[in-house]
N, C-alpha and C positions, 0 to 999 in steps of 0.2 A: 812305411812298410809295416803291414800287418806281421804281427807274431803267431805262429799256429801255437795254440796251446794242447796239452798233453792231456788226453781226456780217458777217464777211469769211472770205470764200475765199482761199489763198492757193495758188496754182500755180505749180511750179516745173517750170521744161524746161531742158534743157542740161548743164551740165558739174559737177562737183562743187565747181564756187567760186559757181556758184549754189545751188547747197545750202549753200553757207559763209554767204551773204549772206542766203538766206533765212530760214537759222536765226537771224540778228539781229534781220531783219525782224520775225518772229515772236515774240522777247521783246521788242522795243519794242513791237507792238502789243499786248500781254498786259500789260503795264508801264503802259500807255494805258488801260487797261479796256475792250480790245476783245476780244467775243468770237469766237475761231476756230471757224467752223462745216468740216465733212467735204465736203457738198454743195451745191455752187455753188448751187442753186435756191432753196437756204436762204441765202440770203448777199443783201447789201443792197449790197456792193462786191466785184468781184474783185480782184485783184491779181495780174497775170501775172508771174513774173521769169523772162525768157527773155534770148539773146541773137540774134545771128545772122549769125552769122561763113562758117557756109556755109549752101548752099543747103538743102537738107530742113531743115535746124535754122528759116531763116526762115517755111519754109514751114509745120512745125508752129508756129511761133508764132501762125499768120497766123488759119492752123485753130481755134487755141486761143480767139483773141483775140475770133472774129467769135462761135462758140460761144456767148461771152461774153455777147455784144453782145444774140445771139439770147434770151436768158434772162432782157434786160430788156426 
């Protein structure tokens, strides 16, 4: 019997220590048996990792985040 495995988008905005983090993010959830899908519409979770220290950086997260929202 096949297992369906749990397949997740992962988005990253911001600075290159969130490409740090998200690189972990990403072999802990591969480690987990989660599958990385490309396209958010294919994906059963997103996962934003932004932060928002200034203003446009919040503002694309906000962008991102509702996107998101939209796609469930």
């Amino acid at each position: 019997m096949k297992v369906k495995k749990d397949k997740v988008k992962l988005i990253t905005l911001g600075c290159s220590k969130n490409l740090v983090d998200s690189e972990f993010i990403l072999s802990q959830l591969k480690s987990n048996d989660i599958e990385m899908v490309e396209d958010e519409n294919d994906a059963e979770n997103v996962i934003i990792n932004t932060c928002g220290f200034i203003e446009d950086a919040k503002q694309e997260s906000i962008d991102t985040i509702m996107r998101a929202v939209d796609l469930k």
